[in-house]
C-alpha positions in Angstrom: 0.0 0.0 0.0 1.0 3.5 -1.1 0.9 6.5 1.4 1.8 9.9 1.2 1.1 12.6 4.3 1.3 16.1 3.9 1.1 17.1 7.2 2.8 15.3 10.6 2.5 17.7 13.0 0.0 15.9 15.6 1.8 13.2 17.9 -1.5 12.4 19.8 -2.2 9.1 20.6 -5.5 8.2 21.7 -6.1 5.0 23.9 -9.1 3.1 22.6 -11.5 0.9 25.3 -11.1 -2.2 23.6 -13.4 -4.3 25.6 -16.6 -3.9 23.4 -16.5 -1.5 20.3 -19.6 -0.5 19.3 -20.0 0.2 15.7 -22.9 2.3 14.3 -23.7 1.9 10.9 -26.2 4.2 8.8 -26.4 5.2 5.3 -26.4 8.8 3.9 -29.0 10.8 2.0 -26.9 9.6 -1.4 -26.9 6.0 0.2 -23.0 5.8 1.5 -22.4 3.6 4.2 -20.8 5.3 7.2 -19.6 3.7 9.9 -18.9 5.3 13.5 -17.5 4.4 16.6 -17.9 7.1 19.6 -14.4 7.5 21.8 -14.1 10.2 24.2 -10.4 9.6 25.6 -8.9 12.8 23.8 -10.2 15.8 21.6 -9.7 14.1 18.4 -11.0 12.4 15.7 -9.8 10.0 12.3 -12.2 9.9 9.5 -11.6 7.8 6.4 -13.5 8.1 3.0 -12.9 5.5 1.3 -14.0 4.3 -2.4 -14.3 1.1 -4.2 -11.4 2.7 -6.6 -8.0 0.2 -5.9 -6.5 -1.0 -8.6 -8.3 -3.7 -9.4 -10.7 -0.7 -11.4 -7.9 0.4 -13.8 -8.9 -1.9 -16.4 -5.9 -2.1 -19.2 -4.6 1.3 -18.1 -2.3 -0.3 -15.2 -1.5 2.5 -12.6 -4.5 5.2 -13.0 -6.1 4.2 -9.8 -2.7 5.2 -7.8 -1.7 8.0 -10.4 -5.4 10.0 -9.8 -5.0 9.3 -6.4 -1.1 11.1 -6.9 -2.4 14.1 -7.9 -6.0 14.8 -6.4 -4.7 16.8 -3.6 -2.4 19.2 -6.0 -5.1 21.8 -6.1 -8.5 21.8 -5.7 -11.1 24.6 -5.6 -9.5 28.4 -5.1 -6.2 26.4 -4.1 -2.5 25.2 -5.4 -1.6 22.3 -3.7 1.0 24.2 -1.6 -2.2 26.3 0.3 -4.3 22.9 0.4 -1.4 21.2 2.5 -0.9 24.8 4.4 -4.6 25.2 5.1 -4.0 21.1 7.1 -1.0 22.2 8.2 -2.7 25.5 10.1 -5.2 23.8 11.9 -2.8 21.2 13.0 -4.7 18.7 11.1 -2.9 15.6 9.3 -4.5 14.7 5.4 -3.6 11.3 3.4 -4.2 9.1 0.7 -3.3 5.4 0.5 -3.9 2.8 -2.5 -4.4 -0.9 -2.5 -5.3 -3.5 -4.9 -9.3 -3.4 -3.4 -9.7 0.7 -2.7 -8.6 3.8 -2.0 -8.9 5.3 1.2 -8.5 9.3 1.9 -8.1 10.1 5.5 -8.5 12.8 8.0 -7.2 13.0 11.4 -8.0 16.8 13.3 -8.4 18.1 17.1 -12.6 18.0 17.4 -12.4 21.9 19.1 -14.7 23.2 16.1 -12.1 25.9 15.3 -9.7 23.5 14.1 -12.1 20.6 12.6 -14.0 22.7 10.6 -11.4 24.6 8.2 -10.1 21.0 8.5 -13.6 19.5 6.9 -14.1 22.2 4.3 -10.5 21.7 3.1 -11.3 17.5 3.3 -14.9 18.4 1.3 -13.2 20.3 -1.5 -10.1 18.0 -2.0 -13.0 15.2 -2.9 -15.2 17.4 -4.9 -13.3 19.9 -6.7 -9.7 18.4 -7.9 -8.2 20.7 -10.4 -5.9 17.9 -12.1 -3.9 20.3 -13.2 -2.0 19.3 -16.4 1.6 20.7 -14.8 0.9 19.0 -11.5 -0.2 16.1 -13.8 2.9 16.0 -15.7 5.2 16.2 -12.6 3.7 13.0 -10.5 3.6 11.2 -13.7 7.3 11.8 -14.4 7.8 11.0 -10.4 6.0 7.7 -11.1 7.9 6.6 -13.8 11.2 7.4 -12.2 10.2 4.9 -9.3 9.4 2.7 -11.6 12.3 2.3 -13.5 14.4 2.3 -10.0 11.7 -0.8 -9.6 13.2 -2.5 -12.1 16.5 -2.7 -10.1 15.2 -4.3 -7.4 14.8 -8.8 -7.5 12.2 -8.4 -4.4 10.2 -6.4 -6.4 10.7 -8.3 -9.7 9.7 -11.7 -7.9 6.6 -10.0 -6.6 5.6 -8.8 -10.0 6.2 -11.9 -11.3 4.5 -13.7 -8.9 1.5 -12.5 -8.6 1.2 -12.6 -12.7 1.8 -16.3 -12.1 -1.1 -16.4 -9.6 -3.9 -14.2 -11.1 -3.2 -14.3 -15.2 -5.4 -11.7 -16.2 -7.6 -11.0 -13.4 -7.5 -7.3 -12.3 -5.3 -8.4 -9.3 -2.3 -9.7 -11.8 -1.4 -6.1 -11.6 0.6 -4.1 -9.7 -1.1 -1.3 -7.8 1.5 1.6 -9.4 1.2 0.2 -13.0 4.2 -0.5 -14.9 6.3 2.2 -17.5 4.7 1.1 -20.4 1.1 1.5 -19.1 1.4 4.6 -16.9 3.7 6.3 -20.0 0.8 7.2 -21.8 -1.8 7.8 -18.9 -2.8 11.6 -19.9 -4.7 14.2 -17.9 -7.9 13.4 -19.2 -7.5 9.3 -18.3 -7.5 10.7 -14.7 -10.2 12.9 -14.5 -12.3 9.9 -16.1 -11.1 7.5 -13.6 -12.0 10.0 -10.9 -15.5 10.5 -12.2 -16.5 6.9 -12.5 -15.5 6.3 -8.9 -15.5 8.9 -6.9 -18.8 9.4 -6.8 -21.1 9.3 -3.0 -22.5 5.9 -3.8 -19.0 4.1 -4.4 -18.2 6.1 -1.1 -18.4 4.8 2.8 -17.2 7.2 5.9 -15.5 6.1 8.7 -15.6 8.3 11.8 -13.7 7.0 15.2 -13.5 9.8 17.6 -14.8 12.2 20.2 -18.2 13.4 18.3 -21.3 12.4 18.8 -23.4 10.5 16.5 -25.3 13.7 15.5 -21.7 15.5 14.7 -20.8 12.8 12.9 -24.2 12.5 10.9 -23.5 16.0 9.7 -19.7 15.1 9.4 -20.4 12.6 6.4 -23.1 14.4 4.8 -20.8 17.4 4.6 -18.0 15.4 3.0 -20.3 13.7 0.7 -22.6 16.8 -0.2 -20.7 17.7 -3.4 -19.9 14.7 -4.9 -22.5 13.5 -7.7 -24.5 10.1 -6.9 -23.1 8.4 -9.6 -23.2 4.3 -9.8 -21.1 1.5 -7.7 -19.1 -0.6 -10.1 -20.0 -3.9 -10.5 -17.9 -6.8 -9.0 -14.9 -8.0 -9.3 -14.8 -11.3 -11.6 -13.7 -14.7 -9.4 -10.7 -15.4 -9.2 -9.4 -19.0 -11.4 -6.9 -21.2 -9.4 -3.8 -22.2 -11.8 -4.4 -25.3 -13.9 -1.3 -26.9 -12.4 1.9 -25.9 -10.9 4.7 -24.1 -12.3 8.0 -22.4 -11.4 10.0 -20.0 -13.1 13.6 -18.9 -13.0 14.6 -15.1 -13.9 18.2 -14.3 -13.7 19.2 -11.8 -11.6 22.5 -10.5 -10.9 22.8 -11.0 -7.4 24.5 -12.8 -4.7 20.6 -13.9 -3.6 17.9 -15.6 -4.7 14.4 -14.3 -4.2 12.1 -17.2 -3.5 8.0 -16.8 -3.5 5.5 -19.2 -4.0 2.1 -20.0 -3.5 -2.0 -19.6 -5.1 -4.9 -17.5 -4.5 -6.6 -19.1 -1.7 -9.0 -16.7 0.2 -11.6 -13.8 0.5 -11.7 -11.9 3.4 -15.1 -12.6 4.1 -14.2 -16.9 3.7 -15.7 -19.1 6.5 -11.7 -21.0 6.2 -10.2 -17.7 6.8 -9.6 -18.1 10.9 -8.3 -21.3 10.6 -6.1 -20.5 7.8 -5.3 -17.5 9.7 -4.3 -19.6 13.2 -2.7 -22.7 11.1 -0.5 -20.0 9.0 0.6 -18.6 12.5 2.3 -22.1 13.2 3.3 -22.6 9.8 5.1 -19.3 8.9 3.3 -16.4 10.3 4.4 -16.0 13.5 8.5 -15.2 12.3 10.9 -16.8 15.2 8.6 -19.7 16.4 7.1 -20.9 12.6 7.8 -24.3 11.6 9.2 -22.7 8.2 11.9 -20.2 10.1 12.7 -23.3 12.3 13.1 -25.7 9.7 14.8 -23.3 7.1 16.6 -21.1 9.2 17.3 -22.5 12.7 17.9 -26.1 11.5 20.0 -25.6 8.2 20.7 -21.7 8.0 19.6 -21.2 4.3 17.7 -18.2 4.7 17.9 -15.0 7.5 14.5 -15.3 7.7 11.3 -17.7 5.7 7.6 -16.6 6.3 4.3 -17.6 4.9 0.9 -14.9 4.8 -1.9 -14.9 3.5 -4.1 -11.5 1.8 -7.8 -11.9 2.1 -9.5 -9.6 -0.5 -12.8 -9.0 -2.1 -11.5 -11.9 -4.1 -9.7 -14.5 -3.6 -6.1 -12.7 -2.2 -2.8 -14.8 -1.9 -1.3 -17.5 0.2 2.5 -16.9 0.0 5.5 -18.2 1.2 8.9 -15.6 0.8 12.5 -16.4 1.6 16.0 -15.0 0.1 18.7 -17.3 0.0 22.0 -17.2 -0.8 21.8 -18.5 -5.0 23.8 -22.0 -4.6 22.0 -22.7 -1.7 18.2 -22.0 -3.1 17.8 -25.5 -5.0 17.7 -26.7 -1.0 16.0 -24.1 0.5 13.1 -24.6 -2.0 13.2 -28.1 -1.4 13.0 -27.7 2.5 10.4 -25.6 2.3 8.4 -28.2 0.1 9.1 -31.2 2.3 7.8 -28.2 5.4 5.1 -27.5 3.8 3.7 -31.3 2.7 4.6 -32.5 6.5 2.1 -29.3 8.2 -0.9 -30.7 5.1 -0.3 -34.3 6.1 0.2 -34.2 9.8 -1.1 -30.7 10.7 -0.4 -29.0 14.0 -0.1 -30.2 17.5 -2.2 -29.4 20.4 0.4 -27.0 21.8 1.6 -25.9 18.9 -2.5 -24.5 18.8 -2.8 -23.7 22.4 0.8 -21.2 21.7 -0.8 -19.5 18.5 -4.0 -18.8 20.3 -2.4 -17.5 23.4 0.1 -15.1 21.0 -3.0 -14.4 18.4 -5.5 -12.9 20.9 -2.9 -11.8 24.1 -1.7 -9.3 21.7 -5.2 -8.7 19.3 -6.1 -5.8 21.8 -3.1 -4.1 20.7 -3.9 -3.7 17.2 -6.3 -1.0 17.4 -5.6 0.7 21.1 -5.5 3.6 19.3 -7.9 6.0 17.1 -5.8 5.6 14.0 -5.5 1.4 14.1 -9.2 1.3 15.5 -10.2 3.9 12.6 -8.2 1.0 9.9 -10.3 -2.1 11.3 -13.3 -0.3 11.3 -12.8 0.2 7.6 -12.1 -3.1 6.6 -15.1 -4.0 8.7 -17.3 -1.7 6.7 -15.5 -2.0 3.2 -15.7 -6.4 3.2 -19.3 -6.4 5.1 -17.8 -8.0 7.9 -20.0 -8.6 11.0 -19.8 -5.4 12.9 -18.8 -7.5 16.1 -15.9 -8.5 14.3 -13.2 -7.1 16.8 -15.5 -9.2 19.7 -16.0 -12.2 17.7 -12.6 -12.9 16.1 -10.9 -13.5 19.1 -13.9 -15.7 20.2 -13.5 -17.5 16.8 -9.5 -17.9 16.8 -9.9 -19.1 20.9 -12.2 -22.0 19.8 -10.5 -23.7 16.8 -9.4 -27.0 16.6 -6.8 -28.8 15.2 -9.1 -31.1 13.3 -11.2 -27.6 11.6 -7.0 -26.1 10.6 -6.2 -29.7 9.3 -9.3 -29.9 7.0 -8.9 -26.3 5.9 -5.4 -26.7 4.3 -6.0 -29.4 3.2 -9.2 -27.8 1.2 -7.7 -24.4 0.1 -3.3 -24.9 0.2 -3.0 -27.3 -2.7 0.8 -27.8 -3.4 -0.1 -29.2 -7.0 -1.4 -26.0 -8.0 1.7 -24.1 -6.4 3.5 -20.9 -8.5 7.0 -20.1 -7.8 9.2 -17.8 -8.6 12.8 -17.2 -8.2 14.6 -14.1 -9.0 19.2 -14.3 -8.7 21.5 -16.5 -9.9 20.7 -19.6 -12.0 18.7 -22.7 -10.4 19.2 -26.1 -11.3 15.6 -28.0 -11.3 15.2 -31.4 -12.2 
């Protein structure tokens, strides 16, 4: 994910009750979902607008979702981009942007004394509505772009990842990579923005997320203000299914470097998928959970191939990817790939142990509190709550969920959705001997 800040001026940090969040969900007069949660620790408040506008919705013009995103804030209304970022910056406020495969979220975080939070609102209101795209400002990110883009092509991590995930997802939206490539964002032009931003940034392809100290009524007026300007418009339709691979493959790109990048794996789940806890708490044990995984312990501990070998998974609208990532040194990586093979077919045959289980849940939910004891994190879960219609208990329930799984429900669940046979892999650095 891609995200740029204009203003960092507010080190406030708001402790979140995280014994029972209560969500309240509504929709607006142009039929947004928004999504509040009241908190009343400290004078502040993070609000998220958020659109169904990832990259997965740039169609064959690879990048325009993170590229319209680029430049939205460089002017808008009566302003350049230098007064929008000095109008944040003079009511201590703190604007961003971020862009991922599913959406693109525009964020908000201002002191609640109405002094402050309004200039900060009307600033927020006319970023969304009134974007000049001004063909200099334009011209400038676009040149920006391609610079890191190039500079991408440098990098094996990145390579394997592009790679990968071509392998995976042929040519489903989510093939892609979220900034596009040279040869698609090169001839992007003005005009291809301001398109892209009127087919999706529009109030009903729009949901509001408000976590702070306002009150439901404030925070009633609070989306309808943000939302007023924008035209109704229509939600896109959704994203096509993801195929699984017909079989297994692996491919070798030279690379010249002193490691090889290893990745491997196949789409396997949605975020809303009734397998994803149990993936989720078998995946700790396997190669989620870093220093105590059975793939760092058999890859690193035991043989010393590679500083460090993880598995995760990315639950999306569709289905996102398992993956397993190591680096290893290039005469070593026939081994390594081979270890991680033999790691991987012992966890689907034998699955985990009872205390193996009993460790992931105590590490899972002893530390789940802590991922949104604060405005901000609390403000992130609550979108993916709203964005993937997720119960709105989910921050109760998953813990609840993780606490009573079994081994038998994380056996049958790999066994169902990781299927080795169907496995892509990808190795970038020095040449690979496979039989």
């Amino acid at each position: 994910m891609r995200t740029k800040f204009l203003f960092l001026a507010l080190f406030i940090v708001s402790q979140t009750s995280t014994a029972a969040v209560k969500i309240d969900q509504w929709l607006t007069q142009q039929g947004a979902k928004v999504l509040y949660v009241q908190s009343q620790d400290l004078p502040l408040v993070d609000i998220q607008v958020t659109f169904d506008a990832g990259s997965a919705r740039d169609g064959s013009q690879y990048g325009i979702a993170a590229l319209t995103s680029d430049v939205l804030d460089s002017g808008a209304g009566s302003w350049n981009a230098d007064q929008v970022a000095q109008r944040f910056d003079n009511v201590g406020a703190k604007f961003g942007i971020s862009v991922s495969t599913d959406s693109t979220t525009v964020s908000l975080r201002s002191l609640t004394d109405p002094a402050l939070l309004n200039p900060a609102l009307e600033t927020l209101q006319v970023v969304l509505a009134k974007p000049h795209f001004a063909e200099a400002d334009f011209q400038l990110q676009k040149n920006q772009t391609l610079a890191a883009l190039k500079q991408r092509e440098e990098s094996p991590s990145s390579l394997a990842r592009l790679n990968f995930y071509k392998a995976l997802y042929g040519k489903h939206p989510y093939a892609y990579p979220t900034e596009g490539d040279v040869t698609s964002v090169s001839p992007l032009t003005r005009g291809d923005l301001k398109h892209f931003y009127q087919r999706y940034y529009v109030a009903s392809n729009a949901m509001v997320v408000i976590v702070g100290n306002v009150d439901k009524s404030q925070a009633q007026q609070i989306a309808e203000k943000l939302l007023h300007d924008l035209p109704v418009g229509t939600k896109p339709a959704p994203l096509p299914a993801v195929t699984l691979p017909s079989k297994a493959a692996t491919q070798m790109l030279p690379f010249p470097s002193s490691q090889t990048h290893i990745l491997m794996g196949l789409p396997t789940v949605t975020r809303k998928d009734e397998d994803y806890v149990a993936l989720y708490v078998g995946n700790h044990i396997l190669g989620g959970a870093s220093l105590v995984s059975q793939l760092f312990n058999e890859v690193r501990e035991k043989r010393g191939l590679a500083y460090s070998a993880s598995s995760y998974l990315s639950p999306m609208s569709q289905a996102g990817a398992f993956a397993i990532t190591l680096q290893t040194k290039n005469e070593q990586s026939e081994q390594a790939l081979a270890v991680v093979n033999e790691t991987v077919n012992h966890f689907l045959n034998n699955g985990v142990t009872e205390a193996e289980l009993l460790a992931a849940k105590k590490n899972i939910t002893g530390g789940f509190v802590l991922r949104f004891d604060t405005n901000s994190k609390l403000a992130a879960y609550v979108n993916m709550i709203g964005f993937y219609d997720l119960p709105l208990d989910y921050l109760q329930s998953f813990p609840q969920r993780v606490e009573a799984m079994t081994v038998a429900q994380i056996k049958d669940a790999f066994k169902r959705k990781i299927q080795p046979s169907l496995f892509q892999t990808i190795l970038v650095g020095g040449k690979v001997n496979q039989k």
